[in-house]
Backbone bond lengths (Angstrom), bond angles and torsions (degrees), N, CA, C in turn:
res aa  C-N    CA-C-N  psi(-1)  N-CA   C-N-CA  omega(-1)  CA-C   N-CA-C  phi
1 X - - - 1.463 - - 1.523 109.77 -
2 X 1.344 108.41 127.93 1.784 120.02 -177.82 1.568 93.93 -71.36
3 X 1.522 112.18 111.81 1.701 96.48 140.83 1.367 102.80 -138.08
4 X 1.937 101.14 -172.92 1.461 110.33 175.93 1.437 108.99 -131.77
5 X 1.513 90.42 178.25 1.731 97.38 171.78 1.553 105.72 -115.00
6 X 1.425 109.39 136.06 1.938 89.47 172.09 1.552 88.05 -132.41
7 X 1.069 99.58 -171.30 1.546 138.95 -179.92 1.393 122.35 -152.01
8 X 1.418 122.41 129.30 1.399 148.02 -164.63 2.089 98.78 -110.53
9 X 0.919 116.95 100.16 1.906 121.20 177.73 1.382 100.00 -89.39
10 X 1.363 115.78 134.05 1.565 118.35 133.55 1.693 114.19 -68.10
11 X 1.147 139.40 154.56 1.348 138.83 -173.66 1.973 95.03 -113.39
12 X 1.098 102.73 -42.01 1.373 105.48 177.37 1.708 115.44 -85.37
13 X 1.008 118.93 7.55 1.681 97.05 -166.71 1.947 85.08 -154.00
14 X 1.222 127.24 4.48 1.052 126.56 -170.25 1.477 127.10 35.72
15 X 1.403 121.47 19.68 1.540 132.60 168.52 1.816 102.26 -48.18
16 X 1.480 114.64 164.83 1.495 108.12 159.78 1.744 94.42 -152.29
17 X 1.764 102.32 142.31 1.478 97.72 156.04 1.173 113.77 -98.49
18 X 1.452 119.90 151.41 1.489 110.93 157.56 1.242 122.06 -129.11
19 X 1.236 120.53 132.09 1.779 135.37 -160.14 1.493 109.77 -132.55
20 X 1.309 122.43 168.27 1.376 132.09 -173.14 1.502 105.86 -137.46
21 X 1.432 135.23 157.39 1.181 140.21 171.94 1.430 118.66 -165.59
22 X 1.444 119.36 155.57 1.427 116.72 -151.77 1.722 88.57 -124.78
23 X 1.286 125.62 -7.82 1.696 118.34 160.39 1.509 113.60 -44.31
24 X 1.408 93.39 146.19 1.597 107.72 174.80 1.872 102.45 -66.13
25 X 1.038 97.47 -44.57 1.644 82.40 -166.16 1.533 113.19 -106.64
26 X 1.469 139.28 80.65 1.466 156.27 -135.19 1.644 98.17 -57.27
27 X 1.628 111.70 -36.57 1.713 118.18 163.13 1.154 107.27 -15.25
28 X 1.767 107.80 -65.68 1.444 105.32 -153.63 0.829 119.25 -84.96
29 X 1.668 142.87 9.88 1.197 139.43 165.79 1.291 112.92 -81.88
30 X 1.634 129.40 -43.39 1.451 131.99 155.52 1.329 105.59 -54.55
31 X 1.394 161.63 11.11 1.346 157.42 -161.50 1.973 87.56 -123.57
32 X 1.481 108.79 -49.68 1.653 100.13 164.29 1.176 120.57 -48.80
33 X 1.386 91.44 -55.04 1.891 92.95 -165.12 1.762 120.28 -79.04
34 X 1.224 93.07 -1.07 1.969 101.31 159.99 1.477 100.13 -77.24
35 X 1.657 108.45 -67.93 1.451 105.11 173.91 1.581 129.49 -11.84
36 X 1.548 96.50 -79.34 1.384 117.13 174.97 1.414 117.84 -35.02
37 X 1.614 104.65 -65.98 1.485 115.42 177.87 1.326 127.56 -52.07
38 X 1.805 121.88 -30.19 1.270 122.68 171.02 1.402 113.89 -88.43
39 X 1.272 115.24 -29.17 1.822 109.18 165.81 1.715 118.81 -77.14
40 X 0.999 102.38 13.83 1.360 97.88 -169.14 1.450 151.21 77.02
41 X 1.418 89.88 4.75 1.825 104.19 -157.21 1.822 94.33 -107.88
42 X 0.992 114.60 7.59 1.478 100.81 175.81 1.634 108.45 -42.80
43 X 1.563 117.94 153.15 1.125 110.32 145.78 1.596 131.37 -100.33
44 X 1.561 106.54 20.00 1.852 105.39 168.79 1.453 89.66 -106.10
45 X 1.147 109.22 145.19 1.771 125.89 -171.06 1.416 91.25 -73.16
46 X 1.614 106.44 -44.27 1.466 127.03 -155.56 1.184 124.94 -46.49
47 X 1.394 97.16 -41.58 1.475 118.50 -165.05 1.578 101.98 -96.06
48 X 1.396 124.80 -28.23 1.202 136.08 172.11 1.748 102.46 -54.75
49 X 1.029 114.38 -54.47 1.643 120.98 -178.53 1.078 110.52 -56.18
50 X 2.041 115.88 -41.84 1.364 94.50 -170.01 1.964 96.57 -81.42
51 X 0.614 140.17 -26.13 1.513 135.96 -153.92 1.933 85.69 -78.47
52 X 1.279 148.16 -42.01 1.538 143.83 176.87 1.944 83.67 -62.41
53 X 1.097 144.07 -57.83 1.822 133.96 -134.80 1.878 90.30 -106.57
54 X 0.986 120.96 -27.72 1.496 120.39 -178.24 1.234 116.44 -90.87
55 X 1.707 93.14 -83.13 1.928 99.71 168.45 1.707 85.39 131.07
56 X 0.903 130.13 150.68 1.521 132.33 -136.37 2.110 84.75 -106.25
57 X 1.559 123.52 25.10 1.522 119.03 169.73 1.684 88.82 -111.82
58 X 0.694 126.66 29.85 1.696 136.86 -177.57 1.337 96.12 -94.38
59 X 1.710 120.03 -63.26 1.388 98.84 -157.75 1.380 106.38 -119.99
60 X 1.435 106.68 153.22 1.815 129.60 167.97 1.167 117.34 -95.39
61 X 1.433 113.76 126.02 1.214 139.80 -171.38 1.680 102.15 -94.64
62 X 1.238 113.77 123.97 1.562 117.27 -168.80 1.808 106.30 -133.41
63 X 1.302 108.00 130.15 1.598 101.12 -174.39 1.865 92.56 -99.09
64 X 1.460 102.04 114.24 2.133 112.40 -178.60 1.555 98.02 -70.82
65 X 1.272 133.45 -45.65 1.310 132.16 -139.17 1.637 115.56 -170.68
66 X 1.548 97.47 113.85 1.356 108.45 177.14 1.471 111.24 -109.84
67 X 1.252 130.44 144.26 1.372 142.98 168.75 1.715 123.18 175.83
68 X 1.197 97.08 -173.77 1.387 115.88 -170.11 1.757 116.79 -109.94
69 X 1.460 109.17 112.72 1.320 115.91 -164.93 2.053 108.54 -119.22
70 X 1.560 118.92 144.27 0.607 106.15 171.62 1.428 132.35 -62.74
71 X 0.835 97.57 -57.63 2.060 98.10 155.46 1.289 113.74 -141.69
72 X 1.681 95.36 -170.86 1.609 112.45 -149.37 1.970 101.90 -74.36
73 X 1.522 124.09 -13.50 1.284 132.71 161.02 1.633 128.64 -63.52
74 X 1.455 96.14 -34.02 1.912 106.70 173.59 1.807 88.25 -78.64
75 X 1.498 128.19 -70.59 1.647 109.88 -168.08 1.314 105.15 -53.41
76 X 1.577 143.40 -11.52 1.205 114.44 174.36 1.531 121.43 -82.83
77 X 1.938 111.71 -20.28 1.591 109.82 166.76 0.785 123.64 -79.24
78 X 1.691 133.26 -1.40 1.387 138.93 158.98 1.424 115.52 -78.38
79 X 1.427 133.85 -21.53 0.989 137.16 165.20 1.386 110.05 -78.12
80 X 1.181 127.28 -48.54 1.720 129.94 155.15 1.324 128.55 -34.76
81 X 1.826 105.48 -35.22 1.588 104.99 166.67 1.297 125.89 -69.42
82 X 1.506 99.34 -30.76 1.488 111.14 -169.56 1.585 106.15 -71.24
83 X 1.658 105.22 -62.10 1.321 84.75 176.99 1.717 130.44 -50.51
84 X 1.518 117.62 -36.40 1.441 117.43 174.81 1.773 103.73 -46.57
85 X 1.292 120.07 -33.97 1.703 124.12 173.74 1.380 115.14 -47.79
86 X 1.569 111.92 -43.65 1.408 118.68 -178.00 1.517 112.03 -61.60
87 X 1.379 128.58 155.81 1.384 141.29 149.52 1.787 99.75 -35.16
88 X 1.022 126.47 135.03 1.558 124.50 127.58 1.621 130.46 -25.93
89 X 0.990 79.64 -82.19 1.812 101.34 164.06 1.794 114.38 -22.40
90 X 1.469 118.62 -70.49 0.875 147.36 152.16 1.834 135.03 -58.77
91 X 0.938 103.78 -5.59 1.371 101.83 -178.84 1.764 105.37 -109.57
92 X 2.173 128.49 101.95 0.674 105.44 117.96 1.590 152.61 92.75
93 X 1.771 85.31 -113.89 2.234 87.24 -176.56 1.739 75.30 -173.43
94 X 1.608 106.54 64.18 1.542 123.18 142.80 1.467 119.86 -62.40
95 X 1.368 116.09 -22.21 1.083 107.93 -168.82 1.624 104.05 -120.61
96 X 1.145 115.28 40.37 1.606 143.50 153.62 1.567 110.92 -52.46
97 X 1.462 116.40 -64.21 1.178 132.52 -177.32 1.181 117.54 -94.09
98 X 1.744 103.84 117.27 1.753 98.55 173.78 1.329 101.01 -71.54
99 X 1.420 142.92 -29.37 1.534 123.78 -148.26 1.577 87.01 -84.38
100 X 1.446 134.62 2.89 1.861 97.88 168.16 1.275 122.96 -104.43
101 X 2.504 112.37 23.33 0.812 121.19 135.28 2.061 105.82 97.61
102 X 1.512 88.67 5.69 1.516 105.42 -167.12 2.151 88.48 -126.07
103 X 1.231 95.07 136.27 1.224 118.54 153.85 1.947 97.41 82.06
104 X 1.659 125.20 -160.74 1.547 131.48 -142.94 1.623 97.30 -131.49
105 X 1.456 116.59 -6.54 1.387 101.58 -179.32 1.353 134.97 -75.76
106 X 1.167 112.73 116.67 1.413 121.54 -172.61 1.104 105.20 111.86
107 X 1.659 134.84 -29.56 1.540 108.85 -170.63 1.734 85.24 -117.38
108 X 1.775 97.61 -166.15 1.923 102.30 -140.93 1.635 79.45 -155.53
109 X 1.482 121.90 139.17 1.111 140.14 -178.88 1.614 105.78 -61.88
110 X 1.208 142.69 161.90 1.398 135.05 165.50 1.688 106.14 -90.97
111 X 1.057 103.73 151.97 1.462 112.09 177.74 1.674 116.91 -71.63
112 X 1.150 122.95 12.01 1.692 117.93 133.52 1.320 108.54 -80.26
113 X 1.266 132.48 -37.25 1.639 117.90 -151.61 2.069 84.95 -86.06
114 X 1.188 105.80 -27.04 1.558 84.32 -163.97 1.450 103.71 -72.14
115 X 1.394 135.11 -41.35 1.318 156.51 110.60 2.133 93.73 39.24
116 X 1.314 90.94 -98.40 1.827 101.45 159.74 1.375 120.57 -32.22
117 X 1.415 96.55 -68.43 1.323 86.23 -160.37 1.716 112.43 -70.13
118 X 1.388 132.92 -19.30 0.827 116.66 153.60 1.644 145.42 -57.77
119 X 1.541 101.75 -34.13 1.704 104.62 164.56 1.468 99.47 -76.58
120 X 1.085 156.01 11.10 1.235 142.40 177.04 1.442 100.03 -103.27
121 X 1.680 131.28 -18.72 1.231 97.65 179.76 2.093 88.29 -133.31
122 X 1.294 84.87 67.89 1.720 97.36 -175.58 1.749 107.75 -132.32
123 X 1.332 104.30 122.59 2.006 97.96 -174.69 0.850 113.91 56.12
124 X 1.216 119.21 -154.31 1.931 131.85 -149.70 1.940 84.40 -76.27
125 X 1.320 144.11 37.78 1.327 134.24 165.02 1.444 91.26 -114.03
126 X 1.297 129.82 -27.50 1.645 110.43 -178.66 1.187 126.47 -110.57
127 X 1.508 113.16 117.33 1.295 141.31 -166.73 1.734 119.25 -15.81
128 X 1.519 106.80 -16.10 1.276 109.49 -170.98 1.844 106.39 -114.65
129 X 1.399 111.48 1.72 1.086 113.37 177.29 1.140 135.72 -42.26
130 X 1.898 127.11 112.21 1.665 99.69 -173.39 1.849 116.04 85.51
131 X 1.407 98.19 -28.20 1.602 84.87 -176.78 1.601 105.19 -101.76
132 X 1.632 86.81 133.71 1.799 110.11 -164.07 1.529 92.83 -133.23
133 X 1.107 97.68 145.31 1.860 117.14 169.64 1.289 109.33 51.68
134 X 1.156 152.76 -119.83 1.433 144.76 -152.14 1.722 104.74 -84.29
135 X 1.668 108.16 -18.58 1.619 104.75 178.47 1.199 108.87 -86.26
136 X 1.498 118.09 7.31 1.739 132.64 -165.80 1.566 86.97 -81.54
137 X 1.945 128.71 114.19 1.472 106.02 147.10 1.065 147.65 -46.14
138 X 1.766 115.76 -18.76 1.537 113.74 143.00 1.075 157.28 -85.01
139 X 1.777 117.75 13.34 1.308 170.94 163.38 1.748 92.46 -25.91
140 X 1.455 102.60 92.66 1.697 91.21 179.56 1.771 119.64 99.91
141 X 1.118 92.56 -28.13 2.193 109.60 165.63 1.475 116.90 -37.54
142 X 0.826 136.87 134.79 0.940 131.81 162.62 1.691 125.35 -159.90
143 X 1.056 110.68 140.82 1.992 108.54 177.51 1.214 119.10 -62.04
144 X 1.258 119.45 133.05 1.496 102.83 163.29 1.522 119.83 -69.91
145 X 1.514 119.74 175.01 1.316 141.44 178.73 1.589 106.87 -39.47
146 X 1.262 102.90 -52.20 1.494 113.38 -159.81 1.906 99.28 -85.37
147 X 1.180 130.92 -15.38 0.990 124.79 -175.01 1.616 107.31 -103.60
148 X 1.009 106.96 -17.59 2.016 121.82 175.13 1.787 88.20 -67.29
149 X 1.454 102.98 -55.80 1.656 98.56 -155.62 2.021 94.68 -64.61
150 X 1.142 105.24 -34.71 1.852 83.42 -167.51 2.037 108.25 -77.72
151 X 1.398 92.63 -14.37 1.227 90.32 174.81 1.760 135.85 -70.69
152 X 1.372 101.23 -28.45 1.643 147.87 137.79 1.506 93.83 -38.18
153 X 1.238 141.74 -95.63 1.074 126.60 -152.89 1.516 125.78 -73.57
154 X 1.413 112.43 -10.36 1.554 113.02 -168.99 1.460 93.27 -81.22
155 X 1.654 142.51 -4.62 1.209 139.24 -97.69 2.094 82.22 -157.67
156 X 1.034 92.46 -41.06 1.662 97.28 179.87 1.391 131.26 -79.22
157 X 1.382 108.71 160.03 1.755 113.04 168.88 1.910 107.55 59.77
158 X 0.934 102.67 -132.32 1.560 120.65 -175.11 2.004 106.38 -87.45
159 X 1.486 104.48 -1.67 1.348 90.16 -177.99 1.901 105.95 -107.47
160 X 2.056 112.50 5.92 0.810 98.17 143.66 1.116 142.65 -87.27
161 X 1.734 118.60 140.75 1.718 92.27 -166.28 1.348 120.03 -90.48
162 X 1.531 124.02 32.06 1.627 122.61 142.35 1.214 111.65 -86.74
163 X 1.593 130.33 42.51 1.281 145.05 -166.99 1.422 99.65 -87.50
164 X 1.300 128.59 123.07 1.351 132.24 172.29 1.632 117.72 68.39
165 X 1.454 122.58 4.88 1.532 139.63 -171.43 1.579 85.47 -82.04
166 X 1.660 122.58 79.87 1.554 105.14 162.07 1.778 129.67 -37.09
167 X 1.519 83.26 -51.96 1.795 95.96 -159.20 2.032 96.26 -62.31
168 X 1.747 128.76 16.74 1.304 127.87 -173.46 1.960 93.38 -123.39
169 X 1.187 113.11 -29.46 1.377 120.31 160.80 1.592 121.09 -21.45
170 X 1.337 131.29 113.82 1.528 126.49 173.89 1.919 103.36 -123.39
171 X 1.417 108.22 159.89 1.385 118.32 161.23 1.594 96.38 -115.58
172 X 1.496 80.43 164.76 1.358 86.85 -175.68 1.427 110.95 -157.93
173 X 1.685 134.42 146.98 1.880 112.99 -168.34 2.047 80.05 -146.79
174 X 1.630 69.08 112.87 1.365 73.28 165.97 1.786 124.12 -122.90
175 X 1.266 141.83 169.51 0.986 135.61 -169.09 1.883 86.64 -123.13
176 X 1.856 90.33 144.94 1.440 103.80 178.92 1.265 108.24 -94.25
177 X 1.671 123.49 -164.06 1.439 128.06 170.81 1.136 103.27 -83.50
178 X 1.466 143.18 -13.01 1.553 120.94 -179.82 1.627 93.83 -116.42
179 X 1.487 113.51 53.19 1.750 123.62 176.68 1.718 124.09 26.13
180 X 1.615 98.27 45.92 1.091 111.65 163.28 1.652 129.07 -88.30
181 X 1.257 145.92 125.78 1.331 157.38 -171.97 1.284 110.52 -68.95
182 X 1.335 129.47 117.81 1.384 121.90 -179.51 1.493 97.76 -144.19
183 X 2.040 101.46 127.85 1.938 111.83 -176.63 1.932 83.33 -110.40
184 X 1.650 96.95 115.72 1.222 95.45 177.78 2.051 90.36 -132.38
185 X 1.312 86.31 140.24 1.676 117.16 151.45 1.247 156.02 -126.66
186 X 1.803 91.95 32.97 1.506 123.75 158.03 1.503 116.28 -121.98
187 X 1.070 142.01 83.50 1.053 109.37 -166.56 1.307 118.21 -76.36
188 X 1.587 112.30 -38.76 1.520 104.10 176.89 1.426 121.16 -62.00
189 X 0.666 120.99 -26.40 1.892 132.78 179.59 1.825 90.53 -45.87
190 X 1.544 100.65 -67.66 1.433 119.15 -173.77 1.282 122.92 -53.57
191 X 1.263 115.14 -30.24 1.341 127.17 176.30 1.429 107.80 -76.74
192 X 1.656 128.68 -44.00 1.126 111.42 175.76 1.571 116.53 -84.54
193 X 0.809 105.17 -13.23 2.124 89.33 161.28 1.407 107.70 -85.50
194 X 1.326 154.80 -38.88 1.069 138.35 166.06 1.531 129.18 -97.84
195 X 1.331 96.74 52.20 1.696 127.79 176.23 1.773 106.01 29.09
196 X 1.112 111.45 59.69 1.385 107.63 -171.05 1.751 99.33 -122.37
197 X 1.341 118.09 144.97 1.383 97.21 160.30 1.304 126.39 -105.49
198 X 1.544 103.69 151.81 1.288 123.85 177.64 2.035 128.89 -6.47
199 X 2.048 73.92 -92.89 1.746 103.57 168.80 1.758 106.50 -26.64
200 X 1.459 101.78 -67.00 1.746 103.71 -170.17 1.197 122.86 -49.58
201 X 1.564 121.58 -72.12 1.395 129.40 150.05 1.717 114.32 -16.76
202 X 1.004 135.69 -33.73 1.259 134.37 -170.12 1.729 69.38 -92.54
203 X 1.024 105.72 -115.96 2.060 111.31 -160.26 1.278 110.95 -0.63
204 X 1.600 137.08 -21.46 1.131 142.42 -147.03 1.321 74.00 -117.27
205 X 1.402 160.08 -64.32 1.099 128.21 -179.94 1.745 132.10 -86.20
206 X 1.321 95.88 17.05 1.356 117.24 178.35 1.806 105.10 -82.57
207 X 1.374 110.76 -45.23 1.140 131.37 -127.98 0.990 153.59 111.53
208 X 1.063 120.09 -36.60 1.416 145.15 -143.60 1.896 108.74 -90.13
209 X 1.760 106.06 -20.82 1.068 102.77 156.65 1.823 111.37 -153.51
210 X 1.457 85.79 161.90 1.951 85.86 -175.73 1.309 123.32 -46.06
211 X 1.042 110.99 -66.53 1.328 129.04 172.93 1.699 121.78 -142.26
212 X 1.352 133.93 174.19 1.410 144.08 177.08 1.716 92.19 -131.01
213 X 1.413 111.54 128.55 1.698 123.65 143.67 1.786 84.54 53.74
214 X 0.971 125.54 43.63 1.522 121.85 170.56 1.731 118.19 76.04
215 X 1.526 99.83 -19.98 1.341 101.65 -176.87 2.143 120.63 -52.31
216 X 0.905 116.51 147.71 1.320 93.03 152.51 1.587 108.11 -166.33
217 X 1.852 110.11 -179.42 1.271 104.71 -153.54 1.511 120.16 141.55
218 X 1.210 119.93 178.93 1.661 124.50 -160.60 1.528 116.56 -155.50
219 X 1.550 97.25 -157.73 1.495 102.72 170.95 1.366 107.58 -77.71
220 X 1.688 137.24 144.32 0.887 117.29 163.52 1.646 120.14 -87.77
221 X 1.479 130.14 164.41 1.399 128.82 -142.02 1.669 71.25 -99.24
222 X 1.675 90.08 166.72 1.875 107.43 -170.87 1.669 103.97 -67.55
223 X 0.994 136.63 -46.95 1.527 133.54 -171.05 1.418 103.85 -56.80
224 X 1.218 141.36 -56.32 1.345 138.30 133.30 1.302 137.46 31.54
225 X 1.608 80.88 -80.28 2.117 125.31 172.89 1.461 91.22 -47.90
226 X 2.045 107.45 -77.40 1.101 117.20 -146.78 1.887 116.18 -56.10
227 X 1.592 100.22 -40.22 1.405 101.01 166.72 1.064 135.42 -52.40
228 X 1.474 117.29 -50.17 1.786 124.69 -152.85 1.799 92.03 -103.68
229 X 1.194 120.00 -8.42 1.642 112.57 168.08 1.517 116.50 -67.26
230 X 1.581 93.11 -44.77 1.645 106.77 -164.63 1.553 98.86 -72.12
231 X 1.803 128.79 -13.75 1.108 123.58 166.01 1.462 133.03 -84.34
232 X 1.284 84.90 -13.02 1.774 91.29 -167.54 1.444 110.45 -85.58
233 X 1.350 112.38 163.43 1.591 125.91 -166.16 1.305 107.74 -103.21
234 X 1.420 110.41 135.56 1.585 102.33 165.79 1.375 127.84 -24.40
235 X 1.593 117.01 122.44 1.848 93.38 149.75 1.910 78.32 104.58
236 X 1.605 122.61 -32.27 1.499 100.82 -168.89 1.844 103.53 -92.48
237 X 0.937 96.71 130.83 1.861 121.17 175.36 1.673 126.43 -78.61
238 X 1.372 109.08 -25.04 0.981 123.84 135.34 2.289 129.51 176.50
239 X 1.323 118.58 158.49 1.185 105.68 -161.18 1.285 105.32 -108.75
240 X 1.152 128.46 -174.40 1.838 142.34 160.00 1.466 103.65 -99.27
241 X 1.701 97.96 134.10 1.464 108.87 -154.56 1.742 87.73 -143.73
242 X 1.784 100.58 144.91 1.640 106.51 169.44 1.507 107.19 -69.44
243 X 1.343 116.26 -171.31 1.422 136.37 156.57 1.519 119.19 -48.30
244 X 1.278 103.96 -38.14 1.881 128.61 175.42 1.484 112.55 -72.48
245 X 1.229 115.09 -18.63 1.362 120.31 -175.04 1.918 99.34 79.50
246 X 1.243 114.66 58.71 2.041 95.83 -177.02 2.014 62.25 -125.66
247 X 1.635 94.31 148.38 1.694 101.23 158.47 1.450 106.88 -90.12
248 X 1.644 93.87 144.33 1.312 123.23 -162.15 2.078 95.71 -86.22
């Protein structure tokens, strides 16, 4: 059986993953794990963090080791050596392997400890209990610029994964602060060109709040839909529309 060894680098932060795969063409296993990493679904947190603080031109994908194994259990102790090769420090998904006696994979708390550990971080036992607004530890937090924008993008098009889910699809007509009409069916798209956020705009047509940044507005009613869809152009997310529903 053909497999390999690769490695995934940060260039800036010197992290490394190391993974194994039994595909003919080793590409396509880093072609997942871009996938993964820009939709969000990775399962290393790790690597998820660096791809939001870096930006997914950060890391090089390197194939260590090609060969021929009797089965898919010998390429996994060669991948086990390798990582034991890595730093600690530096490595990743160290805690891949129970046998190097570090980290929870594979084994499962007993049902006393979960028992604990749940009243320990339940009501006035967890550290964040009760604390609102300035007693909030994130009271004042905030992302930078550069980490809003990659978060924005892992978040868009086909790499959100309510991507193509019609029956999750909404319209929506909202009126601006200088009483302009807008039939939109993106909202996030919309929100980031007119610096608005998301969450609110949704509550604002939920209900749930009056208005956001002056905006305000709802679902728009189906006759609405049926008009200003059959007008709109490929590719547009949403337009400026009269009282009549004709785009402006």
């Amino acid at each position: 059986m053909l497999g390999y060894i690769y490695s995934i680098v940060s260039t800036k932060t010197g992290m490394i993953y190391i993974g194994s795969t039994t595909k003919n063409k080793v590409e396509d296993r880093w072609n997942e794990h871009k996938n993964d990493m820009l939709s969000n679904r990775h399962n290393n947190w790790k690597l998820r963090f660096l791809i939001v603080h870096q930006g997914i031109d950060d890391l090089i994908f390197k194939m260590e080791l090609k060969g021929c194994f009797p089965t898919y259990q010998d390429l996994l102790k060669i991948e086990g050596i390798w990582i034991r090769s890595v730093c600690e420090e530096f490595c990743l998904n160290i805690d891949r392997w129970p046998e190097l006696g570090r980290g929870f994979y594979g084994k499962e708390h007993k049902s006393e400890s979960k028992k604990l550990i749940s009243i320990g971080n339940s009501g006035e036992n967890n550290g964040n209990y009760n604390k609102k607004g300035e007693k909030s530890h994130l009271w004042g937090w905030k992302h930078d610029k550069e980490t809003l924008t990659n978060l924005r993008k892992i978040r868009l098009g086909n790499l959100n994964p309510m991507w193509g889910k019609s029956n999750c699809l909404k319209e929506y007509l909202f009126k601006s602060p200088d009483s302009k009409i807008y039939f939109i069916i993106n909202m996030l798209r919309f929100c980031n060109d007119y610096s608005l956020d998301n969450s609110h705009m949704t509550s604002v047509a939920t209900g749930k709040r009056k208005q956001h940044k002056g905006w305000v507005g709802g679902y728009a009613p189906q006759w609405v839909i049926d008009k200003v869809l059959s007008l709109m152009k490929p590719g547009q997310y949403w337009v400026e529309v009269d009282l009549e529903g004709n785009i402006l």
